[in-house]
N, C-alpha and C positions, 0 to 999 in steps of 0.2 A: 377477596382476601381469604386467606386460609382460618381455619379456628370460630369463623364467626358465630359467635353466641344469640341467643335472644334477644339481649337486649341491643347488641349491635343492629339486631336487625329492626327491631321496633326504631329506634333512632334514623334509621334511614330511610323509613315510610312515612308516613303520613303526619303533619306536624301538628294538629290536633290532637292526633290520640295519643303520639308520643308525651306529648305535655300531661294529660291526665294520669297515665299509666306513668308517668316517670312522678307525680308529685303528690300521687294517693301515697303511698311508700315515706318521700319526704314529709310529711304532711306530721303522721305519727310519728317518724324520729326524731321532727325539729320542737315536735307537741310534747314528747316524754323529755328532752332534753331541758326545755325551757321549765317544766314542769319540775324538775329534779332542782332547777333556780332557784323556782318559786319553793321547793321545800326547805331548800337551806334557810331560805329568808324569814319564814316561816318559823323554823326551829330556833334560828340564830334570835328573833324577835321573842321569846320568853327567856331571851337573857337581859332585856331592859332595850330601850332607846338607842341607849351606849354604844351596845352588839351593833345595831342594826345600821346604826347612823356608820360606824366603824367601815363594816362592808359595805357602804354606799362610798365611801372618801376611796377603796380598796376599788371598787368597780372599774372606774375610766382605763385605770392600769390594766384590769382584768381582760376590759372588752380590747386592751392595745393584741393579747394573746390570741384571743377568738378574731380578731382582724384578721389577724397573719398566718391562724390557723386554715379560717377562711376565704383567705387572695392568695394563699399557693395552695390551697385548693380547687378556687377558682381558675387560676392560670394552669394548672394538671388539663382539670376539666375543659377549658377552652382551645387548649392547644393539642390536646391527643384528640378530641371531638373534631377538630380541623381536619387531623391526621387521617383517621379513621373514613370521614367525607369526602377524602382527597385518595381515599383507596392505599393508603400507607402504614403499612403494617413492622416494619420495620422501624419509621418516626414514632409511632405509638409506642413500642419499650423503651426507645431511647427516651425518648421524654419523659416517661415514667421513670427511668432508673435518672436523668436529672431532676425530675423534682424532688426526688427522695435525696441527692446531694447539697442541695441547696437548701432543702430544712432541717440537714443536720448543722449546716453552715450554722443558719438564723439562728436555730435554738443557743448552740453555745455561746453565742454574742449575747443574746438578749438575757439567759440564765445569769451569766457575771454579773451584766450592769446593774440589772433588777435588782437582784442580791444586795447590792455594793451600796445602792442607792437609793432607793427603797422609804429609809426616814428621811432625807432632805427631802424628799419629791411630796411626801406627805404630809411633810412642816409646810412647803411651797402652798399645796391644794386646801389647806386651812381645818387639818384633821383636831388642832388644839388638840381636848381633854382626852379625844377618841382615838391619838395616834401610836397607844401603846398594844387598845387590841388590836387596831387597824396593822400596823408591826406585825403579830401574833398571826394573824388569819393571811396575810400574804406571803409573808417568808414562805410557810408551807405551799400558798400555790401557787406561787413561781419557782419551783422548785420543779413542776411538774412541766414546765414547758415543751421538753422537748418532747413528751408521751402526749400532748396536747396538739401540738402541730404534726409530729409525726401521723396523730389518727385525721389531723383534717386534712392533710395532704391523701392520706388512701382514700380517704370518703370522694374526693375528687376524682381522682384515676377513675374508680367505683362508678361514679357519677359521668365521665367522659365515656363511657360505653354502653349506659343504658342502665347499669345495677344498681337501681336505687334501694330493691331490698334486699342486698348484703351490708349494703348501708344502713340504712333501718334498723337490720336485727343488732350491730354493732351499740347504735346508738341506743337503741333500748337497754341492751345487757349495760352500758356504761352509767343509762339512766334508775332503773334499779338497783343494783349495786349502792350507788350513789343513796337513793331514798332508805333503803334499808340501813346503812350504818351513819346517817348522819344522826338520828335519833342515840344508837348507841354508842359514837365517839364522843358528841355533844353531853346526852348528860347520863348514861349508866357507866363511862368511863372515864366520867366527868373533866373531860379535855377541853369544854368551853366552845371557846369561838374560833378554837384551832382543831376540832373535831371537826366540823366542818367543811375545815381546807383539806384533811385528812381523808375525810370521806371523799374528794373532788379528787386527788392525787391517785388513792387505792384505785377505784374506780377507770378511773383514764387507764393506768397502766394494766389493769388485768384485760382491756377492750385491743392495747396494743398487741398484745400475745394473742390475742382472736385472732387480729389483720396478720400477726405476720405469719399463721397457721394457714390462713389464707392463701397465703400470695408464694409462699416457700415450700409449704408442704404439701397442700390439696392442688396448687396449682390448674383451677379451672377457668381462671377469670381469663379475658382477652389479651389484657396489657401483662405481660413477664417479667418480672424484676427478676434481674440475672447483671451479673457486674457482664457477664462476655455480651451483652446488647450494649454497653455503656461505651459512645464517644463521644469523648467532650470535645462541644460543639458550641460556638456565640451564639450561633442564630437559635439552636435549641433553647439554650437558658434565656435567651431576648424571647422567645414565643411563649413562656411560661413567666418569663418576668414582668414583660409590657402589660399583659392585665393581672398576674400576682399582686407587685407590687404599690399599683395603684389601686388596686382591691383592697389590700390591707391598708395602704392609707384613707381608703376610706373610713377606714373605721377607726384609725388611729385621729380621724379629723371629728368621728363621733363623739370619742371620748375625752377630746380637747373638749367640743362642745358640754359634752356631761358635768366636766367640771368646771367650765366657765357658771354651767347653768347651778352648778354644787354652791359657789362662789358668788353666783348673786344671791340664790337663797340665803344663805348664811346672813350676809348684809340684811334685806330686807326684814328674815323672818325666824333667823336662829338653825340651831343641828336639826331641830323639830321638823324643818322642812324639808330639808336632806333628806330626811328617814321615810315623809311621806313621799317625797319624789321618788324613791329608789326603790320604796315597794310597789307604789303604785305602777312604775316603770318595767316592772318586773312583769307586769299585768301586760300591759301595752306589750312589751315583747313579745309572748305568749299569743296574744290577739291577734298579730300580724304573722304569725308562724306562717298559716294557709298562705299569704299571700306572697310571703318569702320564696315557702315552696316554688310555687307557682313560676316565679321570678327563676330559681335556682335550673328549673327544668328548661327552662327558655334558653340558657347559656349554655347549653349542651347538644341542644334540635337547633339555636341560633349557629353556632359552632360548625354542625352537618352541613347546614343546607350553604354557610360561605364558603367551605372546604370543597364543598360539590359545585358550586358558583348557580346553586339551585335560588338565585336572590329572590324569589316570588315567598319561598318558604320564609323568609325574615317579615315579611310584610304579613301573611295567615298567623305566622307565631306571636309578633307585636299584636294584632289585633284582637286575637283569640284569647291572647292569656290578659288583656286587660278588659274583656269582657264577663269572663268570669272570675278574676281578680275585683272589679266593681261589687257582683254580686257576692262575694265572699263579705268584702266589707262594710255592705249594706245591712248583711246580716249579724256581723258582728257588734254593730253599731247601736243596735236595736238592744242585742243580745246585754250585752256591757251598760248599758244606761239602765236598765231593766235590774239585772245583779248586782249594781254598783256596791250597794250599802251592805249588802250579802258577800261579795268580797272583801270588799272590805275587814269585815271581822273576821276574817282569817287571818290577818296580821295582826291584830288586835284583840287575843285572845286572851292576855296577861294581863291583870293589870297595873302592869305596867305600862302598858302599850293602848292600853283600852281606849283612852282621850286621844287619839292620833285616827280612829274611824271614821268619823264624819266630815274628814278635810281629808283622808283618803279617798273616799266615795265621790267626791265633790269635785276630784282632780278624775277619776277615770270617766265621771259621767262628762267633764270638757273633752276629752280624748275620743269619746267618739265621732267630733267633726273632725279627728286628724286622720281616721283608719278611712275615709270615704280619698281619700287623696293621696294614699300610699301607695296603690295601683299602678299610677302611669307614672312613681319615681321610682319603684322598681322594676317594672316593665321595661319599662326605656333603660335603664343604666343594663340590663341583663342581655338586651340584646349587642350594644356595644364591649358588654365584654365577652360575648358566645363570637364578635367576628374579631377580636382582635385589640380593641378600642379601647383598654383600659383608662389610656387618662383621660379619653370623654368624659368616661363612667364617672372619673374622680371630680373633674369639674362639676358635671352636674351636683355632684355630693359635697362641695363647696360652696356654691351656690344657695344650695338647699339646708347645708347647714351653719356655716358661716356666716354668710351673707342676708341670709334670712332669719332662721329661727334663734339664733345668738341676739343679733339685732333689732330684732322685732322685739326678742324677750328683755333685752337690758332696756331698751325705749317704753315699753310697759311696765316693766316691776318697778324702775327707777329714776325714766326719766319724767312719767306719767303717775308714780307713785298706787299703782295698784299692787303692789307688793306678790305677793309666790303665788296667788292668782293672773297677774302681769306676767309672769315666765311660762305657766299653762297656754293660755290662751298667745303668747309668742310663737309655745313650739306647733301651735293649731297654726297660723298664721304663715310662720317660715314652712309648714308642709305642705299650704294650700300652692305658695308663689312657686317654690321650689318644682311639685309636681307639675304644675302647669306649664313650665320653661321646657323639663326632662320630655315630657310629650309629645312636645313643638321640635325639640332637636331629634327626636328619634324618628318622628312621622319624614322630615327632610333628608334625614340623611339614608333611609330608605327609597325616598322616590329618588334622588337620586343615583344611586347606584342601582338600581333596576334599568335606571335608563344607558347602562354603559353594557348592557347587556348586547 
């Protein structure tokens, strides 16, 4: 292929080092990302309980955005990484200039509804006294949606060729940004819990104007966005949708779960536990970043070596990255039960908030049997969608969160009556059974397609 880049070419060697050198990079911009989470929550938490519980009832919506940001990203990433394997250098912009069609679609669909609807859905999710800030702080960031999907669909593209750090630098500038003015919209410009969203919104859109300096005007990266590559094509938009759209449903099936689990706490143990769930959760996000990476680099090296029908490389990259995905979260595990009560009080800094510490701490130190099991469910769902596989992928993540961690935790908080302790130790539970299935489908569906070689 003409043009090839470094990272093209790392992606077609060696599927070990590809994974490290592609998720040192991810590592840091999924770390400042989640990091910039953790500061709103943070800041928004010295406005009372109220704030924080607000933005916890605001999440499940949130994460429906970072889903979709995220599965047409993923589907960019799996389906030009195919390309690319397959020596198709031409499939590579088309598919780029369709994914960028298809998230201009999604964004304006989803910008209306959200808008439109927004207080029924958080009357539905049981926002009560908190659905006026809760109001407040999402209008503003569903406003930003389509500067939101439009930057995770480039991250993708970025990602389907090996350039994890134009990614990176992206997500950094989007994550400083972000840290710097939430402090000053919050309270020097005393905007509340809509500074916040504001600071989330500024932020996105100045990171959109990087990419598309990027991609229109420096013009170095592999994949071309140019309308004269663009032919619309079904099988294109089906190669980016079959694991897009079940990518993003997986996460829209996360944040069903978030708020089933919002919805039993409330029952069991009041908005109080919302608040610790959603900081705490905030933690746990953050925690798993490494192994997310890890996971996200797999769907790219997974992607090459189907496109190349190199199927030995899916079995070295399943193995390897949940080798060092185990050690990553052996040591997180250690790390988190050790800082628990030291994190803790970083949410718990007001006092307002100060009596919410010790059932913080108490929830991240349960959560370190969840990160030792996180491995082989994003392992395995990462390789199914690097060949193609999306609603494997989504199954597994059905299973794992439906099926499991939903039921495990309503059967403990409620029907066992161990209350917002019962839903902890659920979501340990649904991620132990979960990972252990994703592991078993993936190790199979490997050996056999090796053997059709």
């Amino acid at each position: 292929m003409k043009g090839i880049t470094e990272g093209v070419d790392l992606i077609t060697g060696d599927p070990k080092h590809a994974i490290l050198k592609l998720s040192g990079p991810l590592i840091v911009a999924m770390s400042l990302t989640s990091a910039y989470n953790l500061v709103d929550a943070i800041w928004v938490s010295g406005l009372g309980g109220d704030a924080l519980a607000a933005v916890g009832f605001v999440t499940p919506l949130f994460m429906i955005l970072v889903g979709l940001s995220n599965g047409i990203g993923a589907g960019a990433t799996s389906a030009i990484s195919r390309c690319i394997g397959a020596h198709n250098k031409e499939g590579v912009n088309n598919t780029a200039m369709h994914t960028l069609v298809i998230t201009i679609i999604i964004s304006a669909v989803l910008t209306v509804l959200l808008e439109l609807f927004l207080y029924p859905i958080l009357s539905v999710m049981g926002a009560g006294n908190t659905i006026d800030l809760a109001m407040t702080y999402g209008t503003v960031i569903f406003a930003s949606t389509i500067l939101m999907l439009f930057n995770g669909a480039a991250y993708g593209i970025l990602r389907s060729e090996g350039d994890t750090k134009r990614t990176m630098h992206a997500m950094i500038i989007a994550a400083v940004i972000n840290i710097i003015l939430d402090p000053i919209l919050i309270y020097l410009a005393g905007w509340g819990i809509a500074g916040a969203a504001w600071a989330t919104l500024i932020s996105q859109g100045i990171v959109s104007l990087v990419i598309i300096y990027w991609f229109l005007k420096k013009k170095d990266t592999f994949a071309t966005l140019s309308w004269k590559y663009f032919k619309p094509d079904m099988k294109v938009s089906k190669s980016i949708l079959e694991v897009g759209l079940p990518a993003s449903a997986e996460f829209m099936v996360m944040s069903a779960v978030t708020a089933i689990l919002n919805a039993i706490l409330v029952i069991v143990a009041g908005t109080d536990a919302v608040a610790i769930y959603s900081a705490g959760w905030r933690v746990v996000m953050m925690a798993i970043i490494p192994m997310a990476a890890i996971g996200t680099s797999v769907v790219t090296v997974a992607g090459v070596a189907y496109g190349s029908r190199k199927y030995e490389n899916l079995s070295i990259a399943h193995n390897y990255s949940m080798k060092v995905g185990l050690l990553v979260a052996i040591i997180t595990s250690i790390s988190t039960f050790i800082l628990a009560p030291y994190i803790a009080k970083i949410f718990a800094y007001s006092p307002e908030t100060a009596y919410l510490a010790p059932t913080i701490a108490a929830f991240l130190q349960v959560m370190c049997v969840f990160y030792i099991f996180v491995p082989p469910g994003i392992m395995s769902s990462s390789i199914f969608q690097g060949v193609g596989k999306g609603i494997t992928s989504l199954i597994l993540t059905v299973f794992r969160q439906l099926l499991f961690i939903a039921i495990f935790s309503y059967m403990l908080a409620m029907t066992l009556n161990f209350g917002q302790q019962g839903v902890w130790w659920g979501i340990v539970a649904g991620d132990i059974a979960g990972g252990i299935v994703a592991y078993l489908w993936a190790r199979l569906y490997i050996s056999r397609i090796q053997k059709q070689v």
